[in-house]
N, C-alpha and C positions, 0 to 999 in steps of 0.2 A: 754517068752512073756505071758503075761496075759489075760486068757476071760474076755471079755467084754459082761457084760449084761445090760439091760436099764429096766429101771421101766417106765409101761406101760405109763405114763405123760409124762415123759420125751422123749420116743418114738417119743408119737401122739404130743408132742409142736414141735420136728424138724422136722416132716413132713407137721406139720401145716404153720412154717416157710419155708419152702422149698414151700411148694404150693404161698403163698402170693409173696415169689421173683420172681417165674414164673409169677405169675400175674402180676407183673409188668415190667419184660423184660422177652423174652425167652431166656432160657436158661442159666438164671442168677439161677434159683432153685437146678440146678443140680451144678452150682459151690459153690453153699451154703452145698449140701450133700455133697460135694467131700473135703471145706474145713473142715466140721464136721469129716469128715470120716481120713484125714488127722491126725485130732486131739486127735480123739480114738488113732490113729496108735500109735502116740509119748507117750500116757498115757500108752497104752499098754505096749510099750518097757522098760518106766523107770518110772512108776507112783509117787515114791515119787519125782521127780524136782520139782512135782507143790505145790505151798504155799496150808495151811489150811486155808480154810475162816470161819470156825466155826463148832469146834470141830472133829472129824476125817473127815470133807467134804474139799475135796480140789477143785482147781478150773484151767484149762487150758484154756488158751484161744483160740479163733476160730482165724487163719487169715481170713484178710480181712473185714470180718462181725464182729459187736459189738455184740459177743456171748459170753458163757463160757459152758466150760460141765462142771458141777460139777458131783463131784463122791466121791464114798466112797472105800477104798482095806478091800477086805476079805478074809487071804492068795492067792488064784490063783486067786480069782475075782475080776472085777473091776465093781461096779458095779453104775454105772449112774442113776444118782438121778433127773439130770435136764440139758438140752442144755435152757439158760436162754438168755435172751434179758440183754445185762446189761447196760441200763438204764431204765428197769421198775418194778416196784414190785421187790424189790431184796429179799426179805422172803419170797414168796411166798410159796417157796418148801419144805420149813421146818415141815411142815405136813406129808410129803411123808416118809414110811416108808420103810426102806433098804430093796430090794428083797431077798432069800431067794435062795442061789444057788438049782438048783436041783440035 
């Protein structure tokens, strides 16, 4: 299985996401971190299933929620570039440069 790291945007977007679902139902935030968290699990396990969406960035989907984690593999890392909204701003994240394991 593979570490999983997030670059700090990507981070603070699915908590920022998680806080707004709670805003609007309880306890719907926490099934938004559980399906993201779900989502890592399966990238961990077997990261290349998921298609490339440009250039080594691949993309998983979240159930349930219209998410995606994008990510990039760096031998043992995986490391998360963006939990994206995927109907807005779809470039957004392409600024973001890959973390640096420690």
């Amino acid at each position: 299985m593979k570490l999983v790291r997030f670059h700090p945007e990507a981070e603070a977007e699915m908590f920022d996401a998680a806080m707004w679902y709670e805003s609007h139902q309880e306890g719907l935030g926490k099934r938004f971190l559980t399906s993201v968290q779900d989502a890592l699990h399966r990238i961990a396990l077997n990261p290349e299933t998921y298609p490339n969406v440009e250039g080594d960035v691949r993309r998983c989907l979240v159930k349930v929620f219209p998410y995606g984690v994008l990510f990039r593999m760096k031998a043992d890392v995986v490391s998360v570039m963006a939990v994206m909204h995927l109907h807005r701003e779809p470039g957004y994240w392409k600024t973001r440069a890959p973390e640096q394991p420690t």
